[in-house]
C-alpha positions as YAML, in Angstrom:
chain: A
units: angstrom
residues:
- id: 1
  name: UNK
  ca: [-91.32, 17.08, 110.28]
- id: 2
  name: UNK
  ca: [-89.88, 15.95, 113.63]
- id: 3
  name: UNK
  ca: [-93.43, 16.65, 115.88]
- id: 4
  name: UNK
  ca: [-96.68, 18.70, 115.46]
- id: 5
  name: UNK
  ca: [-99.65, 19.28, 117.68]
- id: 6
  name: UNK
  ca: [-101.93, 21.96, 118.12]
- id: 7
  name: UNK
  ca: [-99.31, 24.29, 119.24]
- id: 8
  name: UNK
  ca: [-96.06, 23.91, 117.65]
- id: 9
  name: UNK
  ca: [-94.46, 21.97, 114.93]
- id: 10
  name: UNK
  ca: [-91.01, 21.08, 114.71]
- id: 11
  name: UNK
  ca: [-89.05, 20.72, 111.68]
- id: 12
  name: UNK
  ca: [-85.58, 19.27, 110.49]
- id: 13
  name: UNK
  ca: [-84.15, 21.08, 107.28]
- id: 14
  name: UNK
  ca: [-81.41, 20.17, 105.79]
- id: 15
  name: UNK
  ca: [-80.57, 21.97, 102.68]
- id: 16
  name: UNK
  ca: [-77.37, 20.23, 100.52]
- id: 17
  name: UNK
  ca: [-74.64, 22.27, 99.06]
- id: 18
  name: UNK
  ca: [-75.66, 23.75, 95.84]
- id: 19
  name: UNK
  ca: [-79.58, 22.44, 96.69]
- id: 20
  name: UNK
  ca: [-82.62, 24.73, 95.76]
- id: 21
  name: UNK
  ca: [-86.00, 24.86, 97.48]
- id: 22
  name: UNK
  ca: [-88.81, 26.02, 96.05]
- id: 23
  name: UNK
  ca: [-91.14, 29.68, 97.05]
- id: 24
  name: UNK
  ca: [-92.49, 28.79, 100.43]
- id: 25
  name: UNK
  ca: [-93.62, 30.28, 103.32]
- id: 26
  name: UNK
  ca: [-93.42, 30.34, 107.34]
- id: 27
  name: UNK
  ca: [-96.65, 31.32, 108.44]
- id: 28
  name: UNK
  ca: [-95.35, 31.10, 112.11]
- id: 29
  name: UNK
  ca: [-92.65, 32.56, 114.40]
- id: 30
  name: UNK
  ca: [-90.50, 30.45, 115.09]
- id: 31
  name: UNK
  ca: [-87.00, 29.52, 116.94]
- id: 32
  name: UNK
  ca: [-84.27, 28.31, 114.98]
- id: 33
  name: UNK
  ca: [-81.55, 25.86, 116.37]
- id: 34
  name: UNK
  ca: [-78.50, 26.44, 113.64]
- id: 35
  name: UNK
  ca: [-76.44, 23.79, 113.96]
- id: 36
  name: UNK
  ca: [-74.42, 24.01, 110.81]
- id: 37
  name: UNK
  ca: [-74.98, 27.20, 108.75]
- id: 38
  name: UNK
  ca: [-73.67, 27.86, 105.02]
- id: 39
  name: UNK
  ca: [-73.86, 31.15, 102.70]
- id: 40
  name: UNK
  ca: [-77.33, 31.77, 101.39]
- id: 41
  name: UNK
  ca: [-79.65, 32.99, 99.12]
- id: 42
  name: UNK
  ca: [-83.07, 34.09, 99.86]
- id: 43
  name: UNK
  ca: [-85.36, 35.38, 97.06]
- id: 44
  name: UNK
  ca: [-88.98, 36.37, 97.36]
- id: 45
  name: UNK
  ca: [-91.40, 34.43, 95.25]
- id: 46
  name: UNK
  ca: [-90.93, 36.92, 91.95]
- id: 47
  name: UNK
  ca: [-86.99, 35.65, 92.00]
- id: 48
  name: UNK
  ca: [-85.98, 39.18, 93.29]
- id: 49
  name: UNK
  ca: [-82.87, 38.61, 95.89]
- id: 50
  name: UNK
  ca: [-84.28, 39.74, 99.87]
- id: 51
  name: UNK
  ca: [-80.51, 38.49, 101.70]
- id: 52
  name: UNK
  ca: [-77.16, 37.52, 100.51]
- id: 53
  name: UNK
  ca: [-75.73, 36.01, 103.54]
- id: 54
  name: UNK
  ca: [-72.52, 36.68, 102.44]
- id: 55
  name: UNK
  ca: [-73.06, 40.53, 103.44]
- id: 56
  name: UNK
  ca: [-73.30, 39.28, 106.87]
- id: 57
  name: UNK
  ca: [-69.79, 37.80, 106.84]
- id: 58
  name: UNK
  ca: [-68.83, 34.18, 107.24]
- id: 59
  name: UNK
  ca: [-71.19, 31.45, 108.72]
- id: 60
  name: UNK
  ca: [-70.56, 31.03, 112.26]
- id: 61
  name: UNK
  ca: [-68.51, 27.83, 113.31]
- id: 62
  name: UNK
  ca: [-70.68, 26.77, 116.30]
- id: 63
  name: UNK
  ca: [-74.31, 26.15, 116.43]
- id: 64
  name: UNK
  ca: [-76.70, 29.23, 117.34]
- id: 65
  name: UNK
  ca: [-80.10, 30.06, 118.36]
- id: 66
  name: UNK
  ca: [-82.41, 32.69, 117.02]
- id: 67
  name: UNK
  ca: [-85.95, 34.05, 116.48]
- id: 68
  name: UNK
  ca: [-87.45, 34.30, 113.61]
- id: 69
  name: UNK
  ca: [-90.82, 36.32, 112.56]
- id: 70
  name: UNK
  ca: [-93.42, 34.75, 110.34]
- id: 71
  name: UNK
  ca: [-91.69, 35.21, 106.96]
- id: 72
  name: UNK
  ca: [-93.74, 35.57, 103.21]
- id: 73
  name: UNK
  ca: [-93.02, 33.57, 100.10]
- id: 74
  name: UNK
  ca: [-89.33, 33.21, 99.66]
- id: 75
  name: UNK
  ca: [-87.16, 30.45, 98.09]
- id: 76
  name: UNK
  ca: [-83.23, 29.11, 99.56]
- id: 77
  name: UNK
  ca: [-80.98, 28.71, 97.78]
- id: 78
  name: UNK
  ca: [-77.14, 26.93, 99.42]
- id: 79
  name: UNK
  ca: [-74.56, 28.96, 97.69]
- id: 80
  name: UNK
  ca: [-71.71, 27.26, 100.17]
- id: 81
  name: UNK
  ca: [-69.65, 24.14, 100.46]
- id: 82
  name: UNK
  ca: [-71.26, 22.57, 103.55]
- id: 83
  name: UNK
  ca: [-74.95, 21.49, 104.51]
- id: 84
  name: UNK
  ca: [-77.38, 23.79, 105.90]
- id: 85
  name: UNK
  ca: [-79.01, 22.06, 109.19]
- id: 86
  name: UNK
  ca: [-81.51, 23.72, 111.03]
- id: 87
  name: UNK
  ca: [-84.27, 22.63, 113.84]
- id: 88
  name: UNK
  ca: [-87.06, 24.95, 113.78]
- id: 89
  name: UNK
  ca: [-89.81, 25.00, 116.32]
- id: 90
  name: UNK
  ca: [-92.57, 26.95, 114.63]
- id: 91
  name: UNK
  ca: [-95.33, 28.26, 117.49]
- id: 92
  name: UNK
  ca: [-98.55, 28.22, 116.07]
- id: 93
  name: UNK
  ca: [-100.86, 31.21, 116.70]
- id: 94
  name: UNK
  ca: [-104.58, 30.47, 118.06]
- id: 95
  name: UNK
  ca: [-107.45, 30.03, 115.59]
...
């Protein structure tokens, strides 16, 4: 975690080549900074496969931006040769 207040936390994720993380959740929106992107795996939290990023064609070369909904348990999995690094700022919805 890079900052968090009241109204938005920021993260830094970095996910290794060949690196696993565990059924999680986003309970936020959020925008995504990609600065270095690799092919994917995202299951939901029964192991079932949601996205193959590999249907989507190759990872882009430069860094993009993008908008993300709130997303429900799901696990990553780095299926590529380079690290996945991403700066998500998560905007937290009032209580």
């Amino acid at each position: 975690m890079l900052f968090e207040n009241e109204r938005v936390r920021v993260l830094e994720v970095r996910i290794p080549p060949g690196d696993f993380v565990p059924v999680h959740t986003h309970r936020w929106p959020a925008s995504i900074y990609v600065a270095r992107q690799s092919d994917f795996l995202r299951r939901d939290h029964e192991g079932n496969l949601l996205f193959d990023s590999r249907t989507a064609g190759p990872p882009p070369r430069e860094p993009v931006a993008q908008w993300t909904p709130p997303l429900p348990p799901h696990s990553i999995e780095n299926i590529g040769t380079i690290e996945i690094l991403l700066i998500s700022t998560e905007l937290k919805q009032p209580a």
